[in-house]
C-alpha positions, 0 to 999 in steps of 0.5 A, a space after each residue: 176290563 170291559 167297562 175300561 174298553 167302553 171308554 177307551 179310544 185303544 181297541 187293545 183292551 176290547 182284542 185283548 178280552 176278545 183273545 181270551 175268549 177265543 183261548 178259553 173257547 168261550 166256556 166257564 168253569 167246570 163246576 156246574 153250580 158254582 157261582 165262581 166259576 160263572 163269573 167269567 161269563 160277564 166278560 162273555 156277555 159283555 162282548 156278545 152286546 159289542 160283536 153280537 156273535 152268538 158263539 161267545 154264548 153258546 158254552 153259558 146257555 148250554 151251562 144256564 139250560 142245564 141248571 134249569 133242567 136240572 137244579 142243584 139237590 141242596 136246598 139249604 144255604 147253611 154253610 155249615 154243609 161240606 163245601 161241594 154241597 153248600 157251593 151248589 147255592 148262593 150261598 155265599 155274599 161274593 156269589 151275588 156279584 159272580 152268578 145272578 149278572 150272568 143270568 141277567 146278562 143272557 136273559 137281555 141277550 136272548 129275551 127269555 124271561 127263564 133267566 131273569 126269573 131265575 135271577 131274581 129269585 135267588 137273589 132275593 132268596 140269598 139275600 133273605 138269608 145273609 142280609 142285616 136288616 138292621 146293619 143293612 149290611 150282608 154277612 158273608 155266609 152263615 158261620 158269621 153269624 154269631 160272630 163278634 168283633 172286638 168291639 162287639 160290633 157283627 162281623 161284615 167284611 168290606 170287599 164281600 159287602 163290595 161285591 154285593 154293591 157291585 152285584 147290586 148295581 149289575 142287577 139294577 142295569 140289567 133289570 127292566 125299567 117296569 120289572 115288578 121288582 125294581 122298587 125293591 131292589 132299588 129299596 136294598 141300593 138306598 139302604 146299603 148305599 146309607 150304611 157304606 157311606 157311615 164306614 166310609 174313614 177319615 182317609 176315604 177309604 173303607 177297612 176291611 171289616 165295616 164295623 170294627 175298622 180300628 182292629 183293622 188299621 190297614 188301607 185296603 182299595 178292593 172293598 173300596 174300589 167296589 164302593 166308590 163305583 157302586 156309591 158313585 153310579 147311584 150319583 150319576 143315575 140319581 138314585 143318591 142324593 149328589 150333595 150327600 154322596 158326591 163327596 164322599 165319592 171324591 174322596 174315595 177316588 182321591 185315596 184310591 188314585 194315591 194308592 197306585 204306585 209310580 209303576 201303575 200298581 194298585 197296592 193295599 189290596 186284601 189277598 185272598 185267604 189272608 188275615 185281613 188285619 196283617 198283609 203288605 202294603 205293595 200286595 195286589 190282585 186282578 179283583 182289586 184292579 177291577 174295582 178299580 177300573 170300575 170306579 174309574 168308570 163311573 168317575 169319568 162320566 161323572 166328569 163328562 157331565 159336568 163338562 159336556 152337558 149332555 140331552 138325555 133322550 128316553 127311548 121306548 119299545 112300546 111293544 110286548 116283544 123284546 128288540 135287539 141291536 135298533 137303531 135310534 135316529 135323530 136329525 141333527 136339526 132336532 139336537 140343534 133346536 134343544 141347544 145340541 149344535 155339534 156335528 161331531 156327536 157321542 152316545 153314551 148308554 144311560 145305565 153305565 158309562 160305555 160310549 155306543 158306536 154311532 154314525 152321523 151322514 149326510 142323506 143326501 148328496 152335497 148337503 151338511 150332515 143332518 142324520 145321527 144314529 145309534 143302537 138301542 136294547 130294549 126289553 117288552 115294554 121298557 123304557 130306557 135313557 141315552 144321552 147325546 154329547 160334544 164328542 169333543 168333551 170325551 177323553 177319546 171316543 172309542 173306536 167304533 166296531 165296524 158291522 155294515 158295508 157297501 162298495 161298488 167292486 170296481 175290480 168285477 164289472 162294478 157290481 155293488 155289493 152291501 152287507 151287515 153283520 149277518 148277511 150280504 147282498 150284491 146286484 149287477 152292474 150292466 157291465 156284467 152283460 158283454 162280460 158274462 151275458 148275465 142280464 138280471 136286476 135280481 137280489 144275490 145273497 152270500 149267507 155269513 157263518 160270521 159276523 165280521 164284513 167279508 165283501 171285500 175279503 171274499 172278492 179278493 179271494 175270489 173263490 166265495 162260491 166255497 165255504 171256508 168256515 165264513 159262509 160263501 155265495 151259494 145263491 143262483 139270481 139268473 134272470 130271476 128276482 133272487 132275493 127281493 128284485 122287482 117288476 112291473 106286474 099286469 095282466 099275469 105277466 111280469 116286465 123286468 129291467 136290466 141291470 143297474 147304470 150307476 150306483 152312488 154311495 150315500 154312506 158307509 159306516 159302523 151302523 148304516 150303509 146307504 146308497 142309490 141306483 139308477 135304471 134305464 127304462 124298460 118297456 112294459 105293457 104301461 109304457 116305459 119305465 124306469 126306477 132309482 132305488 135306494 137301499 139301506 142295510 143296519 147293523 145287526 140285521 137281515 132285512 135291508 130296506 129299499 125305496 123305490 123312485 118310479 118315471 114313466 111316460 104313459 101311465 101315473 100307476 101299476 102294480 110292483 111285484 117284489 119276488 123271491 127265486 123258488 127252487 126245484 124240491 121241497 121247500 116251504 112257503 109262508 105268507 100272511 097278507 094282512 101283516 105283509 110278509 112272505 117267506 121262503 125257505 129253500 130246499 138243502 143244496 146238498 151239505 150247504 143248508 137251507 137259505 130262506 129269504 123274505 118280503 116285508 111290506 109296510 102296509 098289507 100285500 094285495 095279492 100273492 102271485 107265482 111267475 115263471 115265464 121270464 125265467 129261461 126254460 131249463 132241461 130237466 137235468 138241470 133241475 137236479 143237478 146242481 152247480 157251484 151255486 145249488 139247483 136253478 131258480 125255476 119261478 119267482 113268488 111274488 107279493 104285489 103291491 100297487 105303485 104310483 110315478 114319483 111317490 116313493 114305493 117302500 119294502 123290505 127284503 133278507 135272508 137268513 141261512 141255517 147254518 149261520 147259528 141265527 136260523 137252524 130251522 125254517 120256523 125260526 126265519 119265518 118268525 123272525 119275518 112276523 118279529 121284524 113286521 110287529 117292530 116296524 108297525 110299532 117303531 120306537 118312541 124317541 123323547 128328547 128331554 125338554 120336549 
């Protein structure tokens, strides 16, 4: 189903595994150790890399934390155990595709190597037992191994070798590129990959004991279904010789497509349990349908190939840290010099066949479109391949999910409101001013307990400063800098504009929201001033970025001083200069957690500062009660920077909330500043393949 909804342009598939999630409240089967009862965990997973919520993985790390704190007492894979104990293990070949993917799967959405590791380890532990050196096949536990068919051969089922393909082939996706391990795994793949293709019969298909297939005469599509999906992935990554496999592909597809009935059922599919020699032709089940659409995955990239032509472009992390959700830009004149003209373009993930959200824009106003975005995963060190195609080759091109917004709010003084994923901003219009007598240039912040968009949502409601499970605005600006306004700073004083004059919107859309400001001039001790500033914000982050555009009438430079409001109480400073980052994690307002919030700047900060003086003077009832927003701003911590007229000034600003899941401690936000410095001095390395 999941590889089904990475290709489908009907969103039905993707909801409908979404409403299972909820149903189950994300949590696997109740045996701790039973590799069974993880496979579920794979659909989990699979949504969490499209919707990046951390709740459809809460229930699986708990369940793989307690494996690790607490591992199974059995040691021996021997079947011959009662069941509950010989269970505890992989000890079975089935459970190669039911378990070790799952670990895969959670360490590349956390990055903790316990996962992989642990993955590997019991793979090759497994496999060390049940697999066939000779044969290349798997038996499908330890009773089998004596056994004999009636021709003498060894006894190894279709479907159980399927799974173990299919497990294979999951291993290799998830696994890094530079793993220590990969050579073997891709070792085991070849030598598998030659001795399916041996019991591949007549009709395309394989029976469903590989050895003996004329003792069981039936057609049978699960084992089968499994094998032209892993036969046909090992073509499309080169890994099988296309000239050798890719018939044998078409064949099992061709016999696999004439197995589905005029209704749409896949039939000849091997129950469970039953005698594999004797069951009715009509018989189906779900594990059959999946091989199915597994293999139908494969197929249709196979067909986008050939008929798109698509540029393969290598992606590299070329840091000691793993990155999630980065966002891959090209111009579009770079594609165009490499023969991709289109305007109208696709990502398509190098390792399966899921078509990635992107977005194409125009970055500056009235001109043609010229920048494509996606998103990229990618472990410590690793390099990972894409491709780029004619959306007009695909079948239908799936829609996007939508994690970034941005929108003047026409209907509350205009102001202009963005948000990603995982957090939202908004500034003051002047508008504002009569309305409210608001005066402020200062960063507002609504912290999310969700990753869906909720401006507009919460600005119809009307009611954002409570939360109703979403998060809520729980963040006083005030005539402070809030969370990443700006100042000129001279001499200890701080000179700030008013708010914004107009705003336009560069682009809206699944990964990137864009737009730019204008501000009248202020007076300062340097003259008059005045700024535009764009401001951008991707998916699955809390930092957005701004540019600032500074004019002035007097002075060609002068030193900016990017601010955080700080709050009355306890809360906690960090700062490194050298790396260009401050952080602030403000005091709890009463049961609504902390916010902290953060400055970034490319190069080193040249100084930190504390202001206070364009602050209004507070009563000190005031400074301990708080209002629907938490307590007052009562200074802005600065990091000052120097600026020069018409040469852009860049950093970075965000906020996090410990209640959001993402940031329950403030060592966590503030390693998320040190993590978001080290990506942005080490960008990624994008190669198109005939450069």
């Amino acid at each position: 189903m999941m590889a089904l909804a990475g290709i489908s342009g009907d969103p039905k598939y993707r909801d409908a595994l979404l409403a299972i999630g909820e149903a189950n409240g994300w949590k696997l089967g109740p045996r701790t150790y039973h590799a069974d009862d993880l496979a579920i965990g794979q659909a989990y997973a699979g949504l969490y890399f499209l919707y990046r919520d951390p709740k459809m993985l809460t229930p699986l790390r708990a369940r793989l934390d307690a494996v690790l704190s607490a591992p199974p007492a059995v040691q021996s894979l021997d079947f011959h155990q009662p069941y509950d104990q010989v269970s505890q293990r992989w000890s079975w070949c089935d459970s190669l595709f039911m378990a070790p993917p799952v670990w895969m799967q959670l360490f590349s959405a956390t990055g903790d190597e316990r996962y992989l590791d642990f993955a590997v380890k019991n793979w090759w532990r497994t496999t060390d037992y049940l697999y066939d050196p000779l044969e290349h096949l798997y038996f499908r536990d330890s009773t089998y191994f004596d056994r004999r068919e009636a021709n003498g051969k060894k006894v190894f089922w279709s479907r159980g070798n399927g799974w173990v393909m299919a497990g294979l082939v999951r291993m290799l996706q998830l696994l890094p590129a530079n793993h220590p391990s990969r050579a073997r795994f891709q070792q085991l793949f070849h030598e598998m990959a030659e001795s399916i293709l041996k019991a591949q019969q007549p009709d395309g298909l394989w029976h469903s004991s590989l050895l003996d297939p004329q003792s069981y005469p039936l057609k049978e599509t699960s084992g089968s279904g499994f094998y032209a999906y892993a036969l046909a992935w090992g073509v499309n990554q080169g890994l099988l010789d296309g000239a050798k496999f890719k018939p044998a592909v078409l064949r099992a597809w061709s016999a696999l497509t004439d197995c589905v009935d005029t209704a749409g059922k896949l039939t000849h599919v091997q129950p469970i349990g039953a005698d594999p020699k004797t069951f009715p032709d009509d018989s189906t089940e779900v594990y059959g349908v999946g091989a199915f659409l597994l293999a139908g995955s494969e197929l249709y990239r196979m067909a986008v190939f050939e008929t798109a032509r698509p540029l393969a472009i290598w992606v590299t992390n070329p840091i000691h840290l793993y990155r999630h959700c980065e966002t891959v830009e090209l111009s579009l004149s770079r594609l165009a010099r490499w023969g991709l003209r289109a305007t109208n373009l696709a990502a398509m993930d190098g390792l399966g066949s899921r078509i990635l959200d992107s977005q194409i824009y125009a970055s500056e106003s009235g001109q043609a479109p010229d920048t494509f975005l996606f998103q990229a995963d990618l472990a410590a060190g690793e390099t990972r391949t894409y491709y780029i195609l004619d959306a007009s080759a695909l079948a239908a091109v799936p829609q996007p999910i939508v994690k970034t917004y941005a929108r003047q709010i026409d209907e509350r003084y205009r102001d202009m409101a963005w948000e990603s994923d995982r957090i939202a901003h908004r500034m003051y219009n002047r508008d504002l001013i009569p309305a409210e007598g608001t005066v402020s240039s200062g960063v507002d912040v609504w912290v999310k307990s969700t990753r869906a968009l909720v401006i507009s949502k919460w600005y119809k409601n009307g009611d954002y400063h409570n939360d109703h499970g979403e998060g809520l605005d729980d963040y006083r600006v005030g005539r402070s800098r809030g969370c990443g306004g700006l100042g000129i700073w001279h001499q200890q004083r701080y000179y700030v504009s008013s708010n914004y004059r107009s705003a336009r919107i560069i682009t809206t859309g699944p990964v990137r929201s864009e737009f730019e400001l204008t501000y009248d001039a202020w007076e300062t001790v340097k003259g008059k001033i005045s700024e535009t500033k764009r401001i951008r914000i991707d998916a699955g982050s809390n930092m957005t970025r701004a540019e600032s555009v500074f004019a002035a009438d007097r002075y060609p430079d002068f030193d900016i001083g990017v601010g955080i409001a700080q709050r009355p109480g306890d809360g906690v400073i960090a700062k490194n200069q050298e790396e260009g980052w401050m952080s602030y994690w403000q005091p709890a307002d009463r049961d609504r957690g902390n916010i902290g919030c953060a400055i970034v700047m490319p190069e080193k900060i040249e100084v930190f500062a504390t202001e206070s003086a364009t602050l209004t003077k507070l009563k000190q009832a005031d400074l301990i009660t708080p209002t629907s927003e938490g307590l007052p701003p009562v200074a802005n911590l600065l990091a000052i920077s120097a600026a020069q007229v018409g040469k852009p000034f860049l950093y970075y600003f965000g906020a996090g909330w410990s209640k959001s899941g993402d940031f329950p401690e403030e060592t966590e936000w503030e390693n998320y500043a040190r993590q978001f410095v080290a990506r942005l001095r080490a960008p990624l390395k994008v190669t198109l393949e005939n450069e």
